[in-house]
VEXLO-42165 format. One record per residue (C-alpha): residue number from 1; z, y, x; residue in three letters. Coordinates in nm, 4 decimals, padded with zeros to 6 digits. Layout:
BEGIN
NUM Z Y X ALA
...
# end
This chain:
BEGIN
1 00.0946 -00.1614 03.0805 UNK
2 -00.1052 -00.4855 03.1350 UNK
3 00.2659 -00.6507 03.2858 UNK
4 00.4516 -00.5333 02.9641 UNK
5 00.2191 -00.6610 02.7657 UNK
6 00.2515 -01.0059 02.8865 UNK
7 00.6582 -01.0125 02.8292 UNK
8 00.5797 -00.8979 02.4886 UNK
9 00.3526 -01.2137 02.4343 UNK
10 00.6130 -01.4340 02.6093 UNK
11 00.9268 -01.3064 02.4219 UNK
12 00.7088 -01.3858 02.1041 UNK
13 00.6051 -01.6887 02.1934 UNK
14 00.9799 -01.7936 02.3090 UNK
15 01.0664 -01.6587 01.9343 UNK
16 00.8647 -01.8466 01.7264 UNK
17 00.7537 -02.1772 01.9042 UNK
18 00.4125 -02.3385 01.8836 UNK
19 00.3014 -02.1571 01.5560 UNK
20 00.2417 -01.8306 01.7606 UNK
21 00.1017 -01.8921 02.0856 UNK
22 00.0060 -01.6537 02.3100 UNK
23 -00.4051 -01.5105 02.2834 UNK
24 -00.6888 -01.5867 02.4413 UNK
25 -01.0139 -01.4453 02.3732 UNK
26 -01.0976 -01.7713 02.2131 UNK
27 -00.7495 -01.8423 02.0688 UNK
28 -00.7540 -01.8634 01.7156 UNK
29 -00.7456 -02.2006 01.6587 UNK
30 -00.4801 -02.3530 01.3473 UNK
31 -00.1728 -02.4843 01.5399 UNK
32 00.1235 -02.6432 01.3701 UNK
33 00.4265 -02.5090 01.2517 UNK
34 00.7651 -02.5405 01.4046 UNK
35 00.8158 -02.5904 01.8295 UNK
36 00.6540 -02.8154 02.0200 UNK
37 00.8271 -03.1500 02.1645 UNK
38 01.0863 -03.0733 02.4622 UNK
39 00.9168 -03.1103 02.7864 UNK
40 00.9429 -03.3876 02.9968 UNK
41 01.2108 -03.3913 03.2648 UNK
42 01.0609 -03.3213 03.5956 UNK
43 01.1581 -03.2778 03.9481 UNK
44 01.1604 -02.9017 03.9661 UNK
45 01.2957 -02.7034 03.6416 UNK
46 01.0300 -02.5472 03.4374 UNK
47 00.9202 -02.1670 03.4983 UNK
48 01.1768 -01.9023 03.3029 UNK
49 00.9614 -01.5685 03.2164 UNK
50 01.2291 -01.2914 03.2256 UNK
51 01.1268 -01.2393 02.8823 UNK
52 01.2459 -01.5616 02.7421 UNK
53 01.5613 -01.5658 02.9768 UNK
54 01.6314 -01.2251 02.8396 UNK
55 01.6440 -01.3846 02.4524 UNK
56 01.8456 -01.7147 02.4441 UNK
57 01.8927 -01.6310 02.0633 UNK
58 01.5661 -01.6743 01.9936 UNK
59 01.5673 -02.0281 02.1919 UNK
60 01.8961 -02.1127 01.9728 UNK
61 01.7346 -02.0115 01.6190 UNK
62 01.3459 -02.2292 01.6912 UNK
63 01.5797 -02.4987 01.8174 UNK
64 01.7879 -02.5358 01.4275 UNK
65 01.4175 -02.4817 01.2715 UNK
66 01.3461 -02.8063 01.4833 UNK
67 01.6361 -02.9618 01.3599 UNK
68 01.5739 -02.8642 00.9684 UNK
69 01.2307 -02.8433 00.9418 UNK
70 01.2357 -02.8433 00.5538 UNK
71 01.4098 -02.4466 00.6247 UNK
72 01.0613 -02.3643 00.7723 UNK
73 00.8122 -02.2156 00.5142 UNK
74 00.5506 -02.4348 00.3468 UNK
75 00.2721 -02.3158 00.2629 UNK
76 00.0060 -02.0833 00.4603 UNK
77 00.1242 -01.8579 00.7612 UNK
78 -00.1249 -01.6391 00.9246 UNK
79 00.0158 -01.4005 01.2310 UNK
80 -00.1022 -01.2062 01.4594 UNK
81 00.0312 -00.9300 01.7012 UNK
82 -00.1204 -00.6853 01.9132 UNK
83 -00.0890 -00.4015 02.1707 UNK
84 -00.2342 -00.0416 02.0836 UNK
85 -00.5473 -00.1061 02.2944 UNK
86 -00.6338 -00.3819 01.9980 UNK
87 -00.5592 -00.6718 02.2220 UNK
88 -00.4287 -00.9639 02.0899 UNK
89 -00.0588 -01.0542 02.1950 UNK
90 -00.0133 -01.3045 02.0214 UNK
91 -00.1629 -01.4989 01.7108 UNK
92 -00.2303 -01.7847 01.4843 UNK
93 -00.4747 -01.8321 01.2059 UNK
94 -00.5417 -01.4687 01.2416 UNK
95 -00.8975 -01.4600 01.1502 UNK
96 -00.8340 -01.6710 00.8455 UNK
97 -00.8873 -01.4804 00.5129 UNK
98 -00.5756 -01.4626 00.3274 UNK
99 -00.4133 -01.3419 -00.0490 UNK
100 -00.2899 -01.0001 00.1456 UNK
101 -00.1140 -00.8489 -00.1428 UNK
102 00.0105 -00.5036 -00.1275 UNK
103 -00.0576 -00.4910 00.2664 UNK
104 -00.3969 -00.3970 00.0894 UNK
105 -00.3111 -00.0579 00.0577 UNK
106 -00.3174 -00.0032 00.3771 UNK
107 -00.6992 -00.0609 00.4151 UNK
108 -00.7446 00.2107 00.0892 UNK
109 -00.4740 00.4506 00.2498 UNK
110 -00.6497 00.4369 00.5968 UNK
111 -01.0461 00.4463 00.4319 UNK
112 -00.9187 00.7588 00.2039 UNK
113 -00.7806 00.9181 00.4971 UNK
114 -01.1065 00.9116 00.6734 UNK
115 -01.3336 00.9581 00.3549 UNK
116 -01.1618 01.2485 00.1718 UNK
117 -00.9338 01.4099 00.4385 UNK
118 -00.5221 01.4024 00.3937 UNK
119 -00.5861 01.7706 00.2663 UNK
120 -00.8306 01.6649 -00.0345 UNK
121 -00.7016 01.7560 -00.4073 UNK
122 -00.8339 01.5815 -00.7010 UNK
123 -00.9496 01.8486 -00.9037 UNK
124 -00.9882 01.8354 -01.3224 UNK
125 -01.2010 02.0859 -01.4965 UNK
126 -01.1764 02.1856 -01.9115 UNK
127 -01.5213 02.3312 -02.0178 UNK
128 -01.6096 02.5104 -02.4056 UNK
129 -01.9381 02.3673 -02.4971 UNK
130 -01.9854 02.7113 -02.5710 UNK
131 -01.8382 03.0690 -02.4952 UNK
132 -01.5410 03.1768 -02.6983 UNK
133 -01.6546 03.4304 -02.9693 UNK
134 -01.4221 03.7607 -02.9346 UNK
135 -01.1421 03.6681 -03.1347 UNK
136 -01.1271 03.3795 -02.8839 UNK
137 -01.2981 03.0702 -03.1248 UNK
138 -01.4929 02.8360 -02.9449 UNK
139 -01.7855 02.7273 -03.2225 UNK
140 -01.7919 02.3583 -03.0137 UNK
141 -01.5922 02.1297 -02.8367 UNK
142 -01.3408 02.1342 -02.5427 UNK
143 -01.4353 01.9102 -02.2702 UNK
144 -01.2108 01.7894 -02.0363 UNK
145 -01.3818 01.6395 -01.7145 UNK
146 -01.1996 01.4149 -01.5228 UNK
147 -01.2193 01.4190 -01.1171 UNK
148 -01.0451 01.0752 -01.0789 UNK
149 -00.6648 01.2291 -01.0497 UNK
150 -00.4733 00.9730 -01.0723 UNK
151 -00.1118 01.1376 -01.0861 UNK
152 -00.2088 01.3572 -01.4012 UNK
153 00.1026 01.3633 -01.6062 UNK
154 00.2936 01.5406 -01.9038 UNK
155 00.6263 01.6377 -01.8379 UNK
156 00.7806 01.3056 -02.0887 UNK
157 00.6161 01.0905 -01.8197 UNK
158 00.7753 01.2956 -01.4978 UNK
159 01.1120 01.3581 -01.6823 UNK
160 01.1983 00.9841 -01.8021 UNK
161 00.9790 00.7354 -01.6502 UNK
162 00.8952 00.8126 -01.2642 UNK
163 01.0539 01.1673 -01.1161 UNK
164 00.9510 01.0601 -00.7964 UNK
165 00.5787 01.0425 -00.8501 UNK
166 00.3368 01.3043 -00.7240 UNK
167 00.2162 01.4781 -01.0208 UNK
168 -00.0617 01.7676 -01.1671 UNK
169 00.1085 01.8788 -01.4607 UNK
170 -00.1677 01.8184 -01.7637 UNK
171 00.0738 02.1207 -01.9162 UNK
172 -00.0492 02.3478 -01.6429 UNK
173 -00.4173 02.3020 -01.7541 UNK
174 -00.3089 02.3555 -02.0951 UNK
175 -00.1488 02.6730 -02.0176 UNK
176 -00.4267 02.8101 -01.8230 UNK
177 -00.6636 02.7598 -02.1207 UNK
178 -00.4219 02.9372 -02.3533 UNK
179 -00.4517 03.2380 -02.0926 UNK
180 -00.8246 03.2614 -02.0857 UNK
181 -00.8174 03.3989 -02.4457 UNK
182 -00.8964 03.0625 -02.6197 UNK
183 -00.7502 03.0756 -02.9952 UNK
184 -00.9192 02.8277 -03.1679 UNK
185 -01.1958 02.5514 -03.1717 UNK
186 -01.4255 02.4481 -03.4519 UNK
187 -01.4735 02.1143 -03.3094 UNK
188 -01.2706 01.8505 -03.1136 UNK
189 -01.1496 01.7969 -02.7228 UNK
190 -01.3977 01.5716 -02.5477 UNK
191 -01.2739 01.3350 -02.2766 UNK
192 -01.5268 01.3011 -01.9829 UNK
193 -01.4290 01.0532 -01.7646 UNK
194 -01.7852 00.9927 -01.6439 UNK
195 -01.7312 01.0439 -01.2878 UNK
196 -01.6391 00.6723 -01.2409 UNK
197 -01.8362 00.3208 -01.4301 UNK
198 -01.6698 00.2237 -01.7195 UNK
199 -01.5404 -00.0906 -01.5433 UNK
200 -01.1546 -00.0530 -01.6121 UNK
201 -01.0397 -00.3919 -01.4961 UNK
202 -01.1041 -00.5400 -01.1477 UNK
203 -01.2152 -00.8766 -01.0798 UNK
204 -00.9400 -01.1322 -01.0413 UNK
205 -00.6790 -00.9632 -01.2489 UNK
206 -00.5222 -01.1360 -01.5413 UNK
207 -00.4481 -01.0115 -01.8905 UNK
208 -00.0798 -01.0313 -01.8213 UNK
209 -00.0667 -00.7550 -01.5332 UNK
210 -00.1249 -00.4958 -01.8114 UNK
211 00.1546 -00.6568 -02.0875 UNK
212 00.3396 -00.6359 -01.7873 UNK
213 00.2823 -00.3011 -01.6933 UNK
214 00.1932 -00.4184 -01.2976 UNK
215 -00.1207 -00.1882 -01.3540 UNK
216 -00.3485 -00.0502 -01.6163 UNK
217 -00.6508 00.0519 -01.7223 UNK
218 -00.8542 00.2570 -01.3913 UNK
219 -01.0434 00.5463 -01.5687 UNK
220 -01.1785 00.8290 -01.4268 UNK
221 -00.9739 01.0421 -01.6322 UNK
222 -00.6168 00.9511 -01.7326 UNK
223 -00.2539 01.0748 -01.7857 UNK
224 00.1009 00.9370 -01.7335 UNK
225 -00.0480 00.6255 -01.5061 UNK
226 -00.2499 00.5468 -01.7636 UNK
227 -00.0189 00.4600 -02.0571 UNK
228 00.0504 00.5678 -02.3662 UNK
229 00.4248 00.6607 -02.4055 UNK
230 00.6175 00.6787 -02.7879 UNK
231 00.9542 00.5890 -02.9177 UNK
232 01.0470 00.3555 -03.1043 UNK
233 01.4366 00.2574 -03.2239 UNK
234 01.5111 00.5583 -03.0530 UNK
235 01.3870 00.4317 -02.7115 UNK
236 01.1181 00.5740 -02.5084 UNK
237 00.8587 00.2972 -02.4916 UNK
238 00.5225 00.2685 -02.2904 UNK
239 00.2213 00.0145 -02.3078 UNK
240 -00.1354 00.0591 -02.1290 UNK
241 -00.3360 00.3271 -02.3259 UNK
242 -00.6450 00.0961 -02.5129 UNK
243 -00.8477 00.4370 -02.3770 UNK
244 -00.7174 00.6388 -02.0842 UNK
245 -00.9445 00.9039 -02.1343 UNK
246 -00.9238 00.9489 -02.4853 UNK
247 -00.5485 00.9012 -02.4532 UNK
248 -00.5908 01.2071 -02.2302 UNK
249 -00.7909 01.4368 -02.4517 UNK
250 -00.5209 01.3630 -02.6934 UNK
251 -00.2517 01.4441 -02.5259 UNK
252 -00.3894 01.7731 -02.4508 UNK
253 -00.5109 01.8680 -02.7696 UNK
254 -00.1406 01.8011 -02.8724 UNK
255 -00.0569 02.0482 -02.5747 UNK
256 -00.3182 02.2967 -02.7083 UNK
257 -00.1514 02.3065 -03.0292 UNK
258 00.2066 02.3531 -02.8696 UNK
259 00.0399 02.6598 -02.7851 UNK
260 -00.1147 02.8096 -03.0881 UNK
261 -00.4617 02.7054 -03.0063 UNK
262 -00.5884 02.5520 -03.3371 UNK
263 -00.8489 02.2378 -03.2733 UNK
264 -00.9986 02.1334 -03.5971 UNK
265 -01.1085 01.7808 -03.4916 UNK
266 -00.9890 01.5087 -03.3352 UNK
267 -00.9634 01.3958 -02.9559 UNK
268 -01.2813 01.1606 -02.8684 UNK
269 -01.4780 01.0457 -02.6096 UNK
270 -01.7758 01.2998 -02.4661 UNK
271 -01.9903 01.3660 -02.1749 UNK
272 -02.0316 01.7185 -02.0399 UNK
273 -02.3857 01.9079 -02.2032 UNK
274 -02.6100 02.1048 -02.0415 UNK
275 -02.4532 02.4849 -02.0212 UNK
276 -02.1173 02.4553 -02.1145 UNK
277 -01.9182 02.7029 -01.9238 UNK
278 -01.5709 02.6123 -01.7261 UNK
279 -01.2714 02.7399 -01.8661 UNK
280 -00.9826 02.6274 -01.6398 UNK
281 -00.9023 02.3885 -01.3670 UNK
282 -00.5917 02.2062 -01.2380 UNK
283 -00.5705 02.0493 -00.8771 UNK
284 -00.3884 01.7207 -00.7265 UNK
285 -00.1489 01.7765 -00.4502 UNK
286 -00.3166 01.6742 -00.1240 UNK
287 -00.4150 01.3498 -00.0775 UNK
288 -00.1747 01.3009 00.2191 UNK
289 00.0971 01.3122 -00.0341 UNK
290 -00.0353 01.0401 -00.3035 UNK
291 -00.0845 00.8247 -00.0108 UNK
292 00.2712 00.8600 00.0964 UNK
293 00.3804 00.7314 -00.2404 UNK
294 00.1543 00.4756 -00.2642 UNK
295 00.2259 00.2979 00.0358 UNK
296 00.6781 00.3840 00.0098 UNK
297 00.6968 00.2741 -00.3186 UNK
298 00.3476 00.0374 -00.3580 UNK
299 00.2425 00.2225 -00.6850 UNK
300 -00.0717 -00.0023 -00.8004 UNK
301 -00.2333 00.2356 -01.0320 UNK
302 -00.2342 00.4876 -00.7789 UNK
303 -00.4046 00.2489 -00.5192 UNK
304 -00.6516 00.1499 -00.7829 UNK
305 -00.7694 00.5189 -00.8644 UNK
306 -00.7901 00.5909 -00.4721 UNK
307 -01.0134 00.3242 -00.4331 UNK
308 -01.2348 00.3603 -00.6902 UNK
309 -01.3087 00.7284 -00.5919 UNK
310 -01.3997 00.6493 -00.2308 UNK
311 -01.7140 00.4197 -00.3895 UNK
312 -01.7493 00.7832 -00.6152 UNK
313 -01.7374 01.0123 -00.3098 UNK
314 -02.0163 00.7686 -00.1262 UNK
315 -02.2115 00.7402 -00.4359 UNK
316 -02.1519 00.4078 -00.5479 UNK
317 -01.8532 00.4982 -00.8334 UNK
318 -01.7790 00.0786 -00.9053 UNK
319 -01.5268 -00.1524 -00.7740 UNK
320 -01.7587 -00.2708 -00.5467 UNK
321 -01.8532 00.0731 -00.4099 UNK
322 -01.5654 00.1258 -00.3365 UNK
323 -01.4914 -00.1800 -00.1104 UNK
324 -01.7915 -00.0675 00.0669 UNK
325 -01.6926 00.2436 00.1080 UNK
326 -01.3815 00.1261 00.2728 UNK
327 -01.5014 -00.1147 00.5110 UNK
328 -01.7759 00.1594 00.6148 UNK
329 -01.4953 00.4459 00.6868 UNK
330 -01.3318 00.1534 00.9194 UNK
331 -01.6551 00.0293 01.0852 UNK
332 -01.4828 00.0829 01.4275 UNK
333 -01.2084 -00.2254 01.3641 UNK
334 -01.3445 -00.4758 01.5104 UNK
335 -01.3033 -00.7646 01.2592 UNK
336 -01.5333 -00.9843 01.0649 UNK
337 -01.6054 -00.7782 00.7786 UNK
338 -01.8269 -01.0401 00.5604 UNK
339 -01.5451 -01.3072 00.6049 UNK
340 -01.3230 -01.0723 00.3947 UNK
341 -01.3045 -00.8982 00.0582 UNK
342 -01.1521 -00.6093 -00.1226 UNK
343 -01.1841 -00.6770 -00.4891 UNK
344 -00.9552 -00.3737 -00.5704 UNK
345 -00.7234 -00.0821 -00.3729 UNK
346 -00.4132 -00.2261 -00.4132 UNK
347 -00.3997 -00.5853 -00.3484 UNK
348 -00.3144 -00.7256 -00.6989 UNK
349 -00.6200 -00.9185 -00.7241 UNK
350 -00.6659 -01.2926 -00.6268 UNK
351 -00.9905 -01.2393 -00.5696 UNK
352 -00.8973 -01.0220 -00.2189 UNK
353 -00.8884 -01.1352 00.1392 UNK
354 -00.7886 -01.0220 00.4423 UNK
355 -00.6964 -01.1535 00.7565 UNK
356 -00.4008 -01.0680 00.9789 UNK
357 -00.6837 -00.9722 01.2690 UNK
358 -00.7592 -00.7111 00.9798 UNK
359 -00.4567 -00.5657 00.9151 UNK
360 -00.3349 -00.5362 01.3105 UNK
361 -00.6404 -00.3529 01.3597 UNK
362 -00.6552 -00.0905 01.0622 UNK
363 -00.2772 -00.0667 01.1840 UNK
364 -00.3832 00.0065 01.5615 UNK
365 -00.7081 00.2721 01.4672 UNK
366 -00.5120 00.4719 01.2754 UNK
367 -00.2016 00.4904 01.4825 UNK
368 -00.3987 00.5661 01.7933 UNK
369 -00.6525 00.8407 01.5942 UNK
370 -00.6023 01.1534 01.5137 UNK
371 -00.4733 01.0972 01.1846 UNK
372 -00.1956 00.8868 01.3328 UNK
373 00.1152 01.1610 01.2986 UNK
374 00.0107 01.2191 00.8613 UNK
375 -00.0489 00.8105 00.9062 UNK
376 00.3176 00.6958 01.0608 UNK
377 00.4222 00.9328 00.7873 UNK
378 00.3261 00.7843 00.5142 UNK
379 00.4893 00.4217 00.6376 UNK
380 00.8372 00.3102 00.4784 UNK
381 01.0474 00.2679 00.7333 UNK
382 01.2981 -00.0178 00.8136 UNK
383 01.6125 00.0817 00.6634 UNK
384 01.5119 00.4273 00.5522 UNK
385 01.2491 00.4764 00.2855 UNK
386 01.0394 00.2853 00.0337 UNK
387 01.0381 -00.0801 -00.0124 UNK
388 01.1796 -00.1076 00.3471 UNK
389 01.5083 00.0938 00.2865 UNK
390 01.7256 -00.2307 00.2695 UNK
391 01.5489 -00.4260 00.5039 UNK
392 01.6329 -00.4649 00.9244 UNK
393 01.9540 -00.2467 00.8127 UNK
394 02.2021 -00.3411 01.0845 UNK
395 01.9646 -00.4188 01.3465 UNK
396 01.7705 -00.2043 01.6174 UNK
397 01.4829 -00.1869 01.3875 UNK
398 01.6383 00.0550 01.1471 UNK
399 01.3673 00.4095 01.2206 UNK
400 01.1290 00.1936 01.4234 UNK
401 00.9773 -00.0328 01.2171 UNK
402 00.6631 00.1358 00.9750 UNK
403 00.5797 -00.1694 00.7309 UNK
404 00.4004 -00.2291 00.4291 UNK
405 00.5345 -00.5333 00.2836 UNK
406 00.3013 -00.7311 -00.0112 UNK
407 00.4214 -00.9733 -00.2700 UNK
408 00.2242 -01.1750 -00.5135 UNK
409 00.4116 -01.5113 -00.6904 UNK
410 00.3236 -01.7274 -00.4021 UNK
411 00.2593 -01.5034 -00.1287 UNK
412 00.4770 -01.2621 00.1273 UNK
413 00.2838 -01.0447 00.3752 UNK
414 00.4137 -00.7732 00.6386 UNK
415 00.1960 -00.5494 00.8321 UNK
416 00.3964 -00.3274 01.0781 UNK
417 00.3829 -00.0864 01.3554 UNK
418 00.6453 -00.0029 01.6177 UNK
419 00.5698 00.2951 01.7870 UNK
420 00.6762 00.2254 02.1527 UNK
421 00.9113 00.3901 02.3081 UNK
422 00.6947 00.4793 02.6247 UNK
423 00.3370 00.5404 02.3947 UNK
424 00.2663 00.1348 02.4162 UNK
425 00.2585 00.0639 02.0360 UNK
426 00.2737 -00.2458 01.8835 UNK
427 00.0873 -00.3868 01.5518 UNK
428 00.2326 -00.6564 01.3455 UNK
429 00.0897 -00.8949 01.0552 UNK
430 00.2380 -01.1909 00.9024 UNK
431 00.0343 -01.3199 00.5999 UNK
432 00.2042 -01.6120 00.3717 UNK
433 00.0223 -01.7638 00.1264 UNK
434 00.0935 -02.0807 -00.1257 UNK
435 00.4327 -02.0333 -00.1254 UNK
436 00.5250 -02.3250 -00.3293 UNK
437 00.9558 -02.2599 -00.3888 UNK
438 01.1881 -02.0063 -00.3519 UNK
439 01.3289 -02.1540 -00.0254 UNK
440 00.9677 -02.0854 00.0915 UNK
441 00.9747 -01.7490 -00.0301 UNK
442 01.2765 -01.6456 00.1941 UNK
443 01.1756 -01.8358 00.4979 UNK
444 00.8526 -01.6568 00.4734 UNK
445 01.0625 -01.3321 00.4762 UNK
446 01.3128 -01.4492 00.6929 UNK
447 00.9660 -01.5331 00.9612 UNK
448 00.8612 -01.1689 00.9156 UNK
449 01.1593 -01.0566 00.9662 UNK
450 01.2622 -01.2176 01.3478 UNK
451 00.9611 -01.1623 01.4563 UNK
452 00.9955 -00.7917 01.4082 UNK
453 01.3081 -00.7743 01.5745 UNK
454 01.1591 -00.9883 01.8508 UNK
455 00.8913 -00.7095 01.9158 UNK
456 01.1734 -00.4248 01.8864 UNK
457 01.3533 -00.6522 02.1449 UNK
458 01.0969 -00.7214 02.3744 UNK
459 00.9462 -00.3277 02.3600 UNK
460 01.3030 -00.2044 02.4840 UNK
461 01.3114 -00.4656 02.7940 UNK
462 01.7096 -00.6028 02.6342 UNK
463 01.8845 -00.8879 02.6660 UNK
464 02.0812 -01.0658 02.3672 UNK
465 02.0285 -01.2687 02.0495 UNK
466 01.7952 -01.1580 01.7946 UNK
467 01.8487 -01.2975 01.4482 UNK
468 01.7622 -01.2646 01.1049 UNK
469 01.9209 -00.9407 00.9753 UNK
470 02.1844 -01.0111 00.6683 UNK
471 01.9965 -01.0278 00.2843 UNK
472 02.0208 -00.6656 00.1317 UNK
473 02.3899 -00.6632 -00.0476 UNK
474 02.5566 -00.7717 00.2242 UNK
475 02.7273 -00.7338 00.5175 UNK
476 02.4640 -00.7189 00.8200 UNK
477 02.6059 -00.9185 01.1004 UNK
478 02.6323 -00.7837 01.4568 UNK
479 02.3321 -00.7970 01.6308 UNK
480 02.3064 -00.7200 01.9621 UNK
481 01.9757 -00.7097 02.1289 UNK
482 02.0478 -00.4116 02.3819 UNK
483 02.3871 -00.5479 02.4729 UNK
484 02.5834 -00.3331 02.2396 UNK
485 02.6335 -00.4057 01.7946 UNK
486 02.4084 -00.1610 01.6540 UNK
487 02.5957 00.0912 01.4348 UNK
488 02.2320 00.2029 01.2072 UNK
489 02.3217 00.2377 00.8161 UNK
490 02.0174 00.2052 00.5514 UNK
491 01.9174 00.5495 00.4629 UNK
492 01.6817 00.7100 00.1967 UNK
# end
């Protein structure tokens, strides 16, 4: 194991010149980017690892990044690479704290999975302040008490805006109150959403990610992702509810009237008093199942919620409980903790930081746990699912790579694992911050990319060039890294 790990590090180090060098316990030192000068000529040729001898693509591609350095990303670049015993392969700046963008969700997926269990269900609970009367009159209010859920929905929002998203049907808890015998209500329907601080903006988001829809408002009770859905010209239209959980009591007493139960006030904000009695529930689907979605398709809000019920579940229900939470439930990676910071779940902030070190080694404890079958799971994968479904297509990476991928205006990360063929995994991170042009931005992908393909290579012991694969929309090139063209299609 100890010998393949070493033609790992040298194929990597072949691949991407003196900004990835190979570890030492003390490596971590910046180095520059782009290769180092050609060595001088000597009497006896320099040593040729098989590794490198069995890549001369990889010499061919740092060589024209020599030549046009200006192709090379500016900005940041953090990397690091390691085996599935956590040892570092290869790395540079990868203890620096970095913008990690949506890679972040992989630190809330991993912390949930160990807090709540892939099996947990968010559950939410409809009290009557008081028991119905016989003809089914509740002289009170309806409370609705939120359990954090974050994929409660009505059917407009699963019908027209996301069809893929997990959901608990807010109609189903509507239905099961009509059932119980409830006819009417003298008062109003109460929103609770008590179970998390009224902090519904984390720190080091803008304004504009709500007019933008990136996220919204985190409540501890909310419906359709936490916006409020109408029409208007005869489109369906959506905007962040001002109130998620009023927004929700609303939208239920609406249901509640769809149904014949009469409510003779109006939806408002209201804690849960003493000795009201529960009426009906509704439950999430597992947890296993949000998470999947999360991390294929990088849904923020859903992140968000996560995150803020793991500082709930520890007894700490803020933004910053739930950071603590997380780096608690992933004690056992051994990385410098107090260097870094989660600010939210899903990485939108500019307030986070993590380091490539970080990400590797969340990567490598889950994948070698006993979580790590639900865990690959949940992982787009290269040319197959999620954000990755267009990306490697073409290449040998197509089914092997598992990569979240995180993108900010100036930043491009990719955290990956490659399950090994023989049960030696391997853990990718590149981190790219300060991104100052486009160019940047798809030399920074174009970086994450190779150096994927360089693992894949290198893990399979073939000879042949490794390149770039083709931008989606077009035609992938032949690549041949096990001395044949790959014949892999993208796939959903």
């Amino acid at each position: 194991m100890i010998a393949r790990h070493v033609i790992v590090a040298a194929t990597l180090a072949v691949t991407l010149g003196a900004c990835l060098q190979p570890a030492t316990a003390a490596d971590h030192r910046a180095t520059p980017l782009g290769l180092p000068p050609p060595p001088p000529p000597t009497t006896a040729p320099a040593p040729t690892t098989a590794a490198s001898a069995a890549h001369p693509g990889l010499a061919a591609l740092l060589e024209r990044l020599q030549r046009h350095p200006q192709t090379r990303p500016r900005g940041s670049v953090a990397v690091a690479v390691t085996a599935g015993d956590g040892s570092l392969l290869v790395t540079r700046r990868a203890r620096r704290p970095m913008l990690p963008a949506s890679t972040t969700k992989l630190v809330t997926a991993a912390a949930a999975l160990r807090i709540l269990g892939p099996g947990h269900r968010f559950v939410t609970r409809l009290y009557a302040t008081r028991p119905p009367d016989p003809s089914g009159v509740v002289d009170g209010d309806l409370v609705i008490v939120g359990g954090g859920d974050p994929v409660l929905s009505t059917r407009l929002y699963r019908r027209r805006v996301n069809m893929t998203r997990p959901a608990t049907p807010l109609e189903r808890l509507a239905r099961r109150a009509a059932r119980s015998g409830i006819t009417g209500v003298t008062g109003s329907v109460r929103g609770d959403a008590s179970i998390l601080a009224d902090q519904p903006m984390a720190a080091g988001w803008p304004d504009s990610y709500l007019t933008s829809l990136d996220t919204t408002r985190v409540s501890g009770l909310t419906v359709d992702a936490g916006r409020r859905l109408f029409r208007r010209d005869g489109q369906l239209r959506g905007e962040p509810a001002a109130d998620p959980a009023r927004r929700t009591a609303h939208e239920f007493e609406r249901l509640l009237d769809r149904r014949g139960v009469r409510i003779a006030g109006t939806a408002r904000l209201g804690t849960l008093p003493p000795g009201a009695v529960e009426v009906a529930r509704v439950a999430s689907p597992p947890l296993a199942a949000l998470l999947e979605h999360m991390l294929r398709f990088s849904d923020n809000h859903l992140a968000d919620g996560v995150f803020r019920m793991l500082g709930a579940a520890t007894g700490d229900p803020t933004w910053r409980g739930g950071a603590r939470a997380a780096r608690a439930a992933l004690a056992d990676v051994d990385v410098a903790w107090r260097d870094l910071r989660l600010a939210d779940g899903s990485g939108l902030s500019r307030r986070d930081r993590l380091s490539a070190e970080a990400l590797v080694g969340v990567l490598a404890s889950m994948a070698d746990g006993p979580l790590r079958r639900p865990w690959l799971r949940m992982l787009p994968v290269a040319g197959r699912s999620g954000t990755v479904a267009r990306r490697w297509t073409g290449t040998q990476a197509v089914g092997r790579v598992h990569a979240k991928t995180g993108t900010l205006r100036d930043v491009r990360a990719l955290a990956a694992t490659i399950p090994g063929r023989r049960g030696h995994d391997h853990h990718i991170a590149v981190l790219t911050n300060d991104l100052p042009a486009y160019s940047d931005v798809a030399e920074a992908r174009r970086l994450s990319d190779v150096l994927a393909l360089a693992v894949v290579a290198a893990e399979d012991g073939c000879a042949g060039p490794v390149s770039a694969p083709a931008e989606a929309g077009r035609r992938p090139p032949e690549h041949r890294i096990c001395g044949a063209p790959t014949t892999h299609k993208s796939r959903r």
